[in-house]
N, C-alpha and C positions, 0 to 999 in steps of 0.2 A: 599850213596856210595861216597867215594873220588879220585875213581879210578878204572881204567882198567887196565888189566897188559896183555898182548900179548906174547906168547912165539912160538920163532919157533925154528928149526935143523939150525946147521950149519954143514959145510963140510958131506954134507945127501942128495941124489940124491933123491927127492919125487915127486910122479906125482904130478900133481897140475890140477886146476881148476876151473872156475868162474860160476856162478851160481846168477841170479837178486834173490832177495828176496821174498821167497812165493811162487818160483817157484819147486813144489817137485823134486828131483833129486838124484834118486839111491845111488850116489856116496857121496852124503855130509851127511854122518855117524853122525855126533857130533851134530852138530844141524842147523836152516834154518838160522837164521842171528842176530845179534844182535841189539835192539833198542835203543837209549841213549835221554833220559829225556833232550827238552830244556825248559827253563823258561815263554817263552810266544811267540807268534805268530812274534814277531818282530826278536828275536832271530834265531827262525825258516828261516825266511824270509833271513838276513845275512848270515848266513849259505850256504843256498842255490847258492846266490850268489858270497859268497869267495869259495865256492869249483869250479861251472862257470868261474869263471874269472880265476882259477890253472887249468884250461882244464878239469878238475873231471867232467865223464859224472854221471848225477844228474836228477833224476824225478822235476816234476813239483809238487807244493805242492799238496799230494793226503788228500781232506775231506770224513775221515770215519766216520765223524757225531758224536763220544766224543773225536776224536783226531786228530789232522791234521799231519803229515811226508810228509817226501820228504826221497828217497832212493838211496843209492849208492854203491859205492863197496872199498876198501883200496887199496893200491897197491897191494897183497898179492891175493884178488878178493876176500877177503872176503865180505860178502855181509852186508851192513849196513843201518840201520835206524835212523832218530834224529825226533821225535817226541814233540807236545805239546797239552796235554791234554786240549780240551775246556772244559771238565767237571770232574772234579777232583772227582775220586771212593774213594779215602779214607777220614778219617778224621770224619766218620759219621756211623750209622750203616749200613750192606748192606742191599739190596733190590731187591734180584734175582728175584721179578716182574719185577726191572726200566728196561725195553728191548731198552732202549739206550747201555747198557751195557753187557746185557745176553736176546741176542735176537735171540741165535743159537738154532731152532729148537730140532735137536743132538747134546749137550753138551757132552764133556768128560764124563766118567763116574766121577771123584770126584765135578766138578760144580753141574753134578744132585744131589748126595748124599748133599750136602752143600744146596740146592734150596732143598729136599726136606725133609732133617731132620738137616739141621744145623750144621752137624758137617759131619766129614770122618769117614767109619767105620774103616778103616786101611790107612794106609801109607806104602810105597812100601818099604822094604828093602835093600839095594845097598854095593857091594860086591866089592869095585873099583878094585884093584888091583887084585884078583881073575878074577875077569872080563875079563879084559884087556889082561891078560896071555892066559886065556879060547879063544880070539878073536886072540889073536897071533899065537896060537898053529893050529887053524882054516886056516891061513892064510901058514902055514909051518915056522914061525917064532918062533927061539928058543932064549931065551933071557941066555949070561951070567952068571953062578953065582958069 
């Protein structure tokens, strides 16, 4: 990936809302937060730092045992993560025994499928725009033609 791209409303009256990360919360519809790959431990560490020293309140580096993050928010309050993997899951075949990595009791239903036949038996179908109208119309929102 060589990039993120952010999109918001202008001249658009929107509630808003902030939310730490992993914390579940009714109101945050699209998804819990986004993580961004750093290079290595040192990188991580800077980070942390220059966002400290621009007042950015910022976790302490959290060890999940194959990756270490530190967690924060945009100005926007979206919630954000910058992570660096200590043990790199790709590059090799998987091993849904290694339980450094798949060590959740209750997996999603497509990790079980994967762990216990190797493949998916389906994939979910996705109707965006349909969707979203169906979500609008829910809401009493009537969009233009």
């Amino acid at each position: 990936m060589k990039g993120v791209a952010f999109f918001e409303y202008t001249d658009q009256q929107l509630d808003s809302f902030a939310k730490p990360a992993g914390v579940p919360y009714a109101r945050a519809a699209q998804f819990d937060h986004l993580s961004l790959h750093l290079p290595d431990e040192d990188a991580l560490i800077r980070l942390r730092d220059r966002l400290k020293a621009h007042g950015c309140e910022v976790t302490d580096v959290i060890d999940h045992g194959f990756l270490r993050s530190i967690y924060f928010s945009d100005p926007n309050g979206i919630a954000l993560e910058a992570s660096w993997w200590t043990l790199d899951p790709t590059g090799r075949p998987v091993d849904y025994s290694d339980e450094r990595l798949f060590a959740d009791p209750d997996p999603v239903p497509a990790v079980r499928e994967l762990r216990d036949d190797g493949r998916l038996h389906h994939t979910v179908a996705t109707r965006l725009v349909d969707g979203i109208i169906e979500d609008l119309g829910r809401e009493g929102i009537t969009l233009e033609p």
